[in-house]
PDB file of N, CA, C, O and CB in Angstrom:
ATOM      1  N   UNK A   1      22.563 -26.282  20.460  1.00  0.00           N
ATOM      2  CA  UNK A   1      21.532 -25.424  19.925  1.00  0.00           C
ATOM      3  C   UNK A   1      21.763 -25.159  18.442  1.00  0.00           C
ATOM      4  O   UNK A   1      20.828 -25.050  17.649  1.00  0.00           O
ATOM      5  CB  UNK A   1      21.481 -24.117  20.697  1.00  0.00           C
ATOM      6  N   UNK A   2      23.052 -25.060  18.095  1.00  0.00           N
ATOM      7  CA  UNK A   2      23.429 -24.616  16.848  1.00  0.00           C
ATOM      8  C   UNK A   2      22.645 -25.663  16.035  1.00  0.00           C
ATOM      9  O   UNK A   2      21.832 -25.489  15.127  1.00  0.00           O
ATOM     10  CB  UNK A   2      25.039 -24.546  16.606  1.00  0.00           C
ATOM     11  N   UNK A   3      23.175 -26.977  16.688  1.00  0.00           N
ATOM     12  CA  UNK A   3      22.502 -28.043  15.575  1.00  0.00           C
ATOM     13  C   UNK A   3      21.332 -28.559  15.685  1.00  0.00           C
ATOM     14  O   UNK A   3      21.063 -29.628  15.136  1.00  0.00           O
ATOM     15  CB  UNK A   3      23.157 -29.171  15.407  1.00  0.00           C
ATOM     16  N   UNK A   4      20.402 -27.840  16.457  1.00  0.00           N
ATOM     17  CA  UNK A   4      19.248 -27.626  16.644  1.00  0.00           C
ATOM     18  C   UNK A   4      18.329 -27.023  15.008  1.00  0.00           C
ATOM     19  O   UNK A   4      17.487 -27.508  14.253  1.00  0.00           O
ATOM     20  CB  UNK A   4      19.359 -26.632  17.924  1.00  0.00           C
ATOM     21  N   UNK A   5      19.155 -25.646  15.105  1.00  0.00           N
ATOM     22  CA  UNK A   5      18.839 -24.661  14.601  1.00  0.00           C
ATOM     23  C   UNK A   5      19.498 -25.425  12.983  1.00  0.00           C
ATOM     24  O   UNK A   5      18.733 -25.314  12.025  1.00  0.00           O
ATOM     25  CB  UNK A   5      19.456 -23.196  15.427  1.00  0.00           C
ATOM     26  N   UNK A   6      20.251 -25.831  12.844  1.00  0.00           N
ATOM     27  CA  UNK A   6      20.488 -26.653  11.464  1.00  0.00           C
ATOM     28  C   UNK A   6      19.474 -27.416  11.345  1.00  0.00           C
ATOM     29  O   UNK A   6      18.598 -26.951  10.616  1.00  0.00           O
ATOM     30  CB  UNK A   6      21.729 -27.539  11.336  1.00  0.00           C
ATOM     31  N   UNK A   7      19.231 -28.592  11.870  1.00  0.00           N
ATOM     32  CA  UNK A   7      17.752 -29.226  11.940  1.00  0.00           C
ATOM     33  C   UNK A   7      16.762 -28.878  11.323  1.00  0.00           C
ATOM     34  O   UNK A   7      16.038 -29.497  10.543  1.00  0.00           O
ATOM     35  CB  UNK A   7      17.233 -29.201  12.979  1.00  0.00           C
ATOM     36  N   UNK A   8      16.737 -27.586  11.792  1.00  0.00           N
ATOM     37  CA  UNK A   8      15.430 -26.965  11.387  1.00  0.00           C
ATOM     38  C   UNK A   8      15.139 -26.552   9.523  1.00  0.00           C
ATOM     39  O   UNK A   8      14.153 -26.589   8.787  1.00  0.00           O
ATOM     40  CB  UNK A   8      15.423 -25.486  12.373  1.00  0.00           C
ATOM     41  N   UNK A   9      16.499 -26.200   9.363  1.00  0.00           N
ATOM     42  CA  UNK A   9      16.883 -25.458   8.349  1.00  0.00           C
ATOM     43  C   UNK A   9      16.962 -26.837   7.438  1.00  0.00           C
ATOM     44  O   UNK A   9      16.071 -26.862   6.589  1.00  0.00           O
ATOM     45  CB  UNK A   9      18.267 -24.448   8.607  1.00  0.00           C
ATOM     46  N   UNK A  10      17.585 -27.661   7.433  1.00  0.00           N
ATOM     47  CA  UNK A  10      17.559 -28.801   6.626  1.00  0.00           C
ATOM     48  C   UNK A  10      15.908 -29.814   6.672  1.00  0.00           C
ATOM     49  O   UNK A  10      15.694 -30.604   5.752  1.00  0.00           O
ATOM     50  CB  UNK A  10      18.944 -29.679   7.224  1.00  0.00           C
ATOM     51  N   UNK A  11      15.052 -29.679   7.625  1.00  0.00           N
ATOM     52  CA  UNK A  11      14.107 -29.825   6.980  1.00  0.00           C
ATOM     53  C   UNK A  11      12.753 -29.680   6.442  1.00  0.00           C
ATOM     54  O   UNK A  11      12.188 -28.662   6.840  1.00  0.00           O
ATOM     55  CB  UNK A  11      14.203 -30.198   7.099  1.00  0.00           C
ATOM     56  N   UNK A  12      12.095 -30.403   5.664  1.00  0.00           N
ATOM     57  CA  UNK A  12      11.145 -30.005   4.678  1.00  0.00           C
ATOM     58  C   UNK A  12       9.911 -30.166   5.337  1.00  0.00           C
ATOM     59  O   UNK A  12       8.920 -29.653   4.818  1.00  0.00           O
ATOM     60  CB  UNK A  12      11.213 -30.765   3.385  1.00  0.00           C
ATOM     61  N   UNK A  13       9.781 -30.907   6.587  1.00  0.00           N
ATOM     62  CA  UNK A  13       8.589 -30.686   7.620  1.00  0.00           C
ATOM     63  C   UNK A  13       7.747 -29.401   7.470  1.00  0.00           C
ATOM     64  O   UNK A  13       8.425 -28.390   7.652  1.00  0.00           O
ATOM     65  CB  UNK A  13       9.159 -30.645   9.072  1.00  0.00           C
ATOM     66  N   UNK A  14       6.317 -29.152   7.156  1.00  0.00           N
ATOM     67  CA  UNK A  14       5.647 -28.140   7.637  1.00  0.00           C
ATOM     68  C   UNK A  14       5.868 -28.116   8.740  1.00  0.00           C
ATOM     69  O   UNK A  14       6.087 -27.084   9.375  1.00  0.00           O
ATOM     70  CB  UNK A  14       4.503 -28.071   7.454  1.00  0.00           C
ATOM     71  N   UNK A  15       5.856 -29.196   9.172  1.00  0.00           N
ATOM     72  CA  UNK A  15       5.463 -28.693  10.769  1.00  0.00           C
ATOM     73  C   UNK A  15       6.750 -28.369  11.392  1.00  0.00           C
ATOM     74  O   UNK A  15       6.762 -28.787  12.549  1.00  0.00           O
ATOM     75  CB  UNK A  15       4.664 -29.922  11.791  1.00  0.00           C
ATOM     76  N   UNK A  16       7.439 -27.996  11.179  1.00  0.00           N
ATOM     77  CA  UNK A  16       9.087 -27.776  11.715  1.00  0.00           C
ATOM     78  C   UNK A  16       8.768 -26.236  12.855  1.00  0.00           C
ATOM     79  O   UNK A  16       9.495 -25.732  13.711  1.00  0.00           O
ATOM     80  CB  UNK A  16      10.531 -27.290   9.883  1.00  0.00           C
ATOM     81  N   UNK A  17       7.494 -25.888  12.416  1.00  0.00           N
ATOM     82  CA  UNK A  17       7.380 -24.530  13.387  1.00  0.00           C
ATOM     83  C   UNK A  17       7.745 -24.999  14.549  1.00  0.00           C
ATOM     84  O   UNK A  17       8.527 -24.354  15.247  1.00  0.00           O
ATOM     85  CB  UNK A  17       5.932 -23.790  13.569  1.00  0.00           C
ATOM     86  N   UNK A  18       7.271 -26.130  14.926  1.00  0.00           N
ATOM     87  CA  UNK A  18       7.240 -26.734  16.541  1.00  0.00           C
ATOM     88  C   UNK A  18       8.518 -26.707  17.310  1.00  0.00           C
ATOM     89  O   UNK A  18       8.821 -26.376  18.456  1.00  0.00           O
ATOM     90  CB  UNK A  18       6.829 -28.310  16.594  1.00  0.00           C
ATOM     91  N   UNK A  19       9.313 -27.278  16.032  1.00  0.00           N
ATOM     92  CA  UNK A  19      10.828 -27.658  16.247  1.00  0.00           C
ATOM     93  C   UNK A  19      11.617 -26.142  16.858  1.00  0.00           C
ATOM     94  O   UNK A  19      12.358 -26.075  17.839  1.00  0.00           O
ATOM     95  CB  UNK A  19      11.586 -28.253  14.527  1.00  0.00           C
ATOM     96  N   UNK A  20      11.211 -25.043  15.980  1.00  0.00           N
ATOM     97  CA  UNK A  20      12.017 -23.709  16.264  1.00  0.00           C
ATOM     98  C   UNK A  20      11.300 -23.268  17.579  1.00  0.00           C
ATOM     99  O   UNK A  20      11.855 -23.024  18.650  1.00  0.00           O
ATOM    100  CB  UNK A  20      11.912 -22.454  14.951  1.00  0.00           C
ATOM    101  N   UNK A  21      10.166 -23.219  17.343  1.00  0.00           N
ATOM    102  CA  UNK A  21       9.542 -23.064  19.208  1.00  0.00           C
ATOM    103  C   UNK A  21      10.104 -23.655  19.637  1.00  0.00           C
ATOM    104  O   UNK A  21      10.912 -22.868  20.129  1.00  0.00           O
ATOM    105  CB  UNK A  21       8.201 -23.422  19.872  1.00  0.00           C
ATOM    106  N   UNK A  22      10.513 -24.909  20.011  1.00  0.00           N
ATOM    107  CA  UNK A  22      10.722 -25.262  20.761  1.00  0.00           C
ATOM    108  C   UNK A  22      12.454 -25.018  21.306  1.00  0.00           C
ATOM    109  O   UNK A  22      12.848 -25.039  22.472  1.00  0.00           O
ATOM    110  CB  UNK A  22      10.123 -26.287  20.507  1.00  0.00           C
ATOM    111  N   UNK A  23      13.258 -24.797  20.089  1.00  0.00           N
ATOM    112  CA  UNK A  23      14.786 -24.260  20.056  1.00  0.00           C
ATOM    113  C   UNK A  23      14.349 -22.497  20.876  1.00  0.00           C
ATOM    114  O   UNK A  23      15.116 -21.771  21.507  1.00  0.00           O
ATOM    115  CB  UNK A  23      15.599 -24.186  17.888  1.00  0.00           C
ATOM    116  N   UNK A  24      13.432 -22.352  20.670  1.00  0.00           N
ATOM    117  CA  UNK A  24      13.394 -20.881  21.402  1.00  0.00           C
ATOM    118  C   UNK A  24      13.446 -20.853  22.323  1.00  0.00           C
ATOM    119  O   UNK A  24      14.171 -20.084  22.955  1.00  0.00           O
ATOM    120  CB  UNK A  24      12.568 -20.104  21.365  1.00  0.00           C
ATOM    121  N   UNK A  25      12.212 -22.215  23.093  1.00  0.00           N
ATOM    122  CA  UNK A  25      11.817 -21.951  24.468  1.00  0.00           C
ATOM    123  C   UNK A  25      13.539 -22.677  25.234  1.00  0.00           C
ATOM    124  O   UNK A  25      14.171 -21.997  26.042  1.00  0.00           O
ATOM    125  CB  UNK A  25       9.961 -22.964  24.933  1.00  0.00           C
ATOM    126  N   UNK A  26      13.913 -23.739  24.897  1.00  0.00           N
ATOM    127  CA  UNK A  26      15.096 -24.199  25.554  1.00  0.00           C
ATOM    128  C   UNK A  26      15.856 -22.852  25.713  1.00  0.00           C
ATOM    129  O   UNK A  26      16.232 -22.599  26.857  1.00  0.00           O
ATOM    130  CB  UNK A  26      15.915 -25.371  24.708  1.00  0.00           C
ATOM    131  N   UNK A  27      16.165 -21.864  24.646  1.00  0.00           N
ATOM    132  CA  UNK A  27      17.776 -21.256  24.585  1.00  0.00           C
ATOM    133  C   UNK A  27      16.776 -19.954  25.747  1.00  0.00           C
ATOM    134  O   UNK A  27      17.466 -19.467  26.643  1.00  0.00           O
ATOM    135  CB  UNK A  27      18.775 -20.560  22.346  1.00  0.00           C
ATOM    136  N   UNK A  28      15.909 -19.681  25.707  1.00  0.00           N
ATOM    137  CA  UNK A  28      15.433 -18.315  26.492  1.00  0.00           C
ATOM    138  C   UNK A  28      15.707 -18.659  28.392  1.00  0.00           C
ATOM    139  O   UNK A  28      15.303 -17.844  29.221  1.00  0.00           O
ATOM    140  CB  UNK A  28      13.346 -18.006  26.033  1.00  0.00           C
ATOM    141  N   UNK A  29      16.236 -19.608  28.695  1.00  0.00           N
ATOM    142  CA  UNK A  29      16.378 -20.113  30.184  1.00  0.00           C
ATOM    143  C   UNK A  29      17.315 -19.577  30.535  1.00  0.00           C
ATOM    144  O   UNK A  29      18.097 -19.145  29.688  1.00  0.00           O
ATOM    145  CB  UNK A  29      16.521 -21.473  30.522  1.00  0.00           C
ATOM    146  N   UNK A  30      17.574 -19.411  31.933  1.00  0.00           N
ATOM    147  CA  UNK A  30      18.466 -18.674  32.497  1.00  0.00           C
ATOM    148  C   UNK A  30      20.203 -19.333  32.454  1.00  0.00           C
ATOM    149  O   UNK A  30      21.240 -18.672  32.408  1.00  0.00           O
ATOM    150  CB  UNK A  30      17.836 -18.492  33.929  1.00  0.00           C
ATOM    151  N   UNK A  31      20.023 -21.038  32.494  1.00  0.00           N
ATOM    152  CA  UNK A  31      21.028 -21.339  32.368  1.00  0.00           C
ATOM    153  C   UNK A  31      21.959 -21.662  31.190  1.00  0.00           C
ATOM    154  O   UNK A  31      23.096 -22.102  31.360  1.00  0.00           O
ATOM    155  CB  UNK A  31      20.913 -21.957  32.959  1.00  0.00           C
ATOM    156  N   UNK A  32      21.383 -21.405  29.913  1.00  0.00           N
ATOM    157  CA  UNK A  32      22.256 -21.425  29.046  1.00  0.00           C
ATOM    158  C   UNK A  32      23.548 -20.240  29.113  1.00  0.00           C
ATOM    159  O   UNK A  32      23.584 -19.545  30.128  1.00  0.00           O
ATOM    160  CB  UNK A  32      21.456 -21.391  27.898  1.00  0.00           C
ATOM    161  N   UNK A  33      24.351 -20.066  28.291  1.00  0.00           N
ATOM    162  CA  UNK A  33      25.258 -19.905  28.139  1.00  0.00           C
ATOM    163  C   UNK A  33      24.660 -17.887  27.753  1.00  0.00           C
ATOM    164  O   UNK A  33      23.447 -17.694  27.824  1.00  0.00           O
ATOM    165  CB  UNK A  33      25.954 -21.161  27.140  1.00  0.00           C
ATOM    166  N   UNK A  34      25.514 -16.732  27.421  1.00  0.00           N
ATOM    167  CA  UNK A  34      25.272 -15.674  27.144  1.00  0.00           C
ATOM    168  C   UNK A  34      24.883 -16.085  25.374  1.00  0.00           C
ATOM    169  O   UNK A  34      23.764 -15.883  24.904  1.00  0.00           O
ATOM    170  CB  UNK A  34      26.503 -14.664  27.645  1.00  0.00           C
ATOM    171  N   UNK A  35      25.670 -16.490  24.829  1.00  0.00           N
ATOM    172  CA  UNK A  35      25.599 -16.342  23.313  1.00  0.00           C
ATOM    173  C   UNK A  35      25.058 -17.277  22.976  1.00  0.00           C
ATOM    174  O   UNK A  35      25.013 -17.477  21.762  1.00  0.00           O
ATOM    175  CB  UNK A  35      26.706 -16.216  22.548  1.00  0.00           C
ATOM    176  N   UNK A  36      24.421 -18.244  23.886  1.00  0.00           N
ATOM    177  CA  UNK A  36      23.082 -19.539  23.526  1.00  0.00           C
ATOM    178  C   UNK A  36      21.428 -17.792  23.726  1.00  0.00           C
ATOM    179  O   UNK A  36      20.630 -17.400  22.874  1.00  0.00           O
ATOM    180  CB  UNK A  36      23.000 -21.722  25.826  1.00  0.00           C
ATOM    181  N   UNK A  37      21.579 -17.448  24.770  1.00  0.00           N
ATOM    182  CA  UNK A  37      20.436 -16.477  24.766  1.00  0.00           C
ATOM    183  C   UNK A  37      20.131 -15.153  23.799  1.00  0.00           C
ATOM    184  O   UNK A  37      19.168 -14.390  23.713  1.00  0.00           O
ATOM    185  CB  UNK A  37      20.497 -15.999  25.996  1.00  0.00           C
ATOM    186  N   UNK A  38      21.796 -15.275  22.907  1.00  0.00           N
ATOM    187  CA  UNK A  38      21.385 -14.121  22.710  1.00  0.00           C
ATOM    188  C   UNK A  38      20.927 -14.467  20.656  1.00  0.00           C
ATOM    189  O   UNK A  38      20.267 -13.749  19.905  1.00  0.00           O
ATOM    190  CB  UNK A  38      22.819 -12.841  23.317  1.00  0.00           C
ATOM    191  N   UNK A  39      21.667 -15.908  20.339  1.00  0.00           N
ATOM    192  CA  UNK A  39      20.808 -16.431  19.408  1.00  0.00           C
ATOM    193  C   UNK A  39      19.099 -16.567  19.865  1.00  0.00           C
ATOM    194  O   UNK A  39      18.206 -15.981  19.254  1.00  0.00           O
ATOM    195  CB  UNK A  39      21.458 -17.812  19.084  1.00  0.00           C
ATOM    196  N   UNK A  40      18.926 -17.257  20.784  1.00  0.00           N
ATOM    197  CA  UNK A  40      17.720 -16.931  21.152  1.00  0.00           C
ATOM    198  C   UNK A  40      16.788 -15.779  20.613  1.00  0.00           C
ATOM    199  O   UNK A  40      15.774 -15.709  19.919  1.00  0.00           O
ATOM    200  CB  UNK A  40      17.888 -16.791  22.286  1.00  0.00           C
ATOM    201  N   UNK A  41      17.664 -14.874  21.299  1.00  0.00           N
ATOM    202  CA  UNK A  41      16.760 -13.832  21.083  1.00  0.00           C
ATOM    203  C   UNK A  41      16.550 -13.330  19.572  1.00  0.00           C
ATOM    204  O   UNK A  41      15.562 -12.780  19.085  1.00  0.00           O
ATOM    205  CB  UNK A  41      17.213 -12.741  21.914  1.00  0.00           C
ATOM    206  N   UNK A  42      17.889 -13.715  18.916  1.00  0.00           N
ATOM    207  CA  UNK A  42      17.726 -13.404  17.475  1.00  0.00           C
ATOM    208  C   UNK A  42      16.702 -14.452  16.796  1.00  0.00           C
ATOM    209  O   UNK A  42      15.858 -14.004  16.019  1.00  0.00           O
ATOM    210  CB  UNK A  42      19.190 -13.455  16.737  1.00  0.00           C
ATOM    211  N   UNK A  43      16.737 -15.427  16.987  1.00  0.00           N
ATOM    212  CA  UNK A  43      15.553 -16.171  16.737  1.00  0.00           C
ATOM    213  C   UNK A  43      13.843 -15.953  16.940  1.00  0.00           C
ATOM    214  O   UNK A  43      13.000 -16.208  16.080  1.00  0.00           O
ATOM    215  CB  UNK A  43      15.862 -17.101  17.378  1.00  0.00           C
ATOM    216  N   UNK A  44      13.650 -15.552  17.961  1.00  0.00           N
ATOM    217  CA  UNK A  44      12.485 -14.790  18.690  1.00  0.00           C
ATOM    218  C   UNK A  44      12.342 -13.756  17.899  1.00  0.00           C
ATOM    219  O   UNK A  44      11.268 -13.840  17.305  1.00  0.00           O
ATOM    220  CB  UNK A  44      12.691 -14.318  20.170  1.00  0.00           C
ATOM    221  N   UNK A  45      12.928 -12.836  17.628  1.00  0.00           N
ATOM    222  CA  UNK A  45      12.824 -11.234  16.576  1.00  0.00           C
ATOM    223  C   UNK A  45      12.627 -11.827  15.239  1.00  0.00           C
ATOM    224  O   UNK A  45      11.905 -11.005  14.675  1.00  0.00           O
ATOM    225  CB  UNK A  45      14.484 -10.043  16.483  1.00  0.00           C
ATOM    226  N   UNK A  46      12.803 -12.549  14.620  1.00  0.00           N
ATOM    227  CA  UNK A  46      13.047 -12.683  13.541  1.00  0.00           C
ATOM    228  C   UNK A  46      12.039 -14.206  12.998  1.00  0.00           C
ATOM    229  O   UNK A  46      12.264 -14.590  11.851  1.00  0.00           O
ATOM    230  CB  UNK A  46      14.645 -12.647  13.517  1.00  0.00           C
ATOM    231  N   UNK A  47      11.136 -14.883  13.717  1.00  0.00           N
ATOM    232  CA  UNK A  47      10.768 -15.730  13.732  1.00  0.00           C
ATOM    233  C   UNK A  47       9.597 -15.671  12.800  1.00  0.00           C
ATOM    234  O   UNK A  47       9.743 -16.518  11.919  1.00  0.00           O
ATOM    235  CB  UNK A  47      10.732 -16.031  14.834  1.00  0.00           C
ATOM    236  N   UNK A  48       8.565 -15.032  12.676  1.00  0.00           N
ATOM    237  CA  UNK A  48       7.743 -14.800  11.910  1.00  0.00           C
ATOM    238  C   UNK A  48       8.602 -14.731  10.066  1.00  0.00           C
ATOM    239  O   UNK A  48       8.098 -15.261   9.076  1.00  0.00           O
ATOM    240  CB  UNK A  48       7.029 -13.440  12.622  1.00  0.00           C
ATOM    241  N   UNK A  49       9.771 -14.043  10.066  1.00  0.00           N
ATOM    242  CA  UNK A  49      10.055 -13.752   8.869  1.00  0.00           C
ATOM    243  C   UNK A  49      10.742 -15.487   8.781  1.00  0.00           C
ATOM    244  O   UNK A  49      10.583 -16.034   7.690  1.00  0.00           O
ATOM    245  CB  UNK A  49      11.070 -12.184   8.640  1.00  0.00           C
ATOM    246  N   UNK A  50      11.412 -16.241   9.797  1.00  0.00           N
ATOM    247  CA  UNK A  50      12.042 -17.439   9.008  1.00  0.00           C
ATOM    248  C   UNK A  50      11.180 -18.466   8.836  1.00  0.00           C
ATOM    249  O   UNK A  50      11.261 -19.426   8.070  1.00  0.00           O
ATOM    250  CB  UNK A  50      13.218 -18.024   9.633  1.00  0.00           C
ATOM    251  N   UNK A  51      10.121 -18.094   9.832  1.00  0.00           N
ATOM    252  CA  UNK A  51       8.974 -19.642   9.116  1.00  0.00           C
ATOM    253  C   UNK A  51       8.026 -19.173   8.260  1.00  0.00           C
ATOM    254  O   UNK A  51       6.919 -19.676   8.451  1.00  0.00           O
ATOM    255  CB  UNK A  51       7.867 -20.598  10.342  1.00  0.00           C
ATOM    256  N   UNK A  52       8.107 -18.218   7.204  1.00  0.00           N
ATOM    257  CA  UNK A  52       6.997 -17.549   6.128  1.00  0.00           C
ATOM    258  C   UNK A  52       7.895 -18.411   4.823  1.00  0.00           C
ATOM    259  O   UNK A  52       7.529 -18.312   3.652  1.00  0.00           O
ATOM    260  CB  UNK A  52       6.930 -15.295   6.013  1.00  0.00           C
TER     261      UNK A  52
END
């Protein structure tokens, strides 16, 4: 997930929104890990401010 979330950050895609949705919807599942969900969730709170 981490290097998911690098991915995102390294690139220049508009369309990269898709990419972080989509790092959201994977990490929000029951079977990841505690500290895979709880980036998640920091991702989710904060999502509007990192793709502006």
């Amino acid at each position: 997930m981490k290097e998911a979330v690098t991915l995102f950050y390294e690139t220049t895609d508009p369309e990269a929104v898709g990419l972080l949705r989509n790092i959201i919807d994977a990490g929000s599942k029951r079977s990841p890990p505690f500290e895979v969900r709880r980036l998640d969730r920091t991702l989710r709170n904060w999502f509007e401010s990192i793709v502006a």
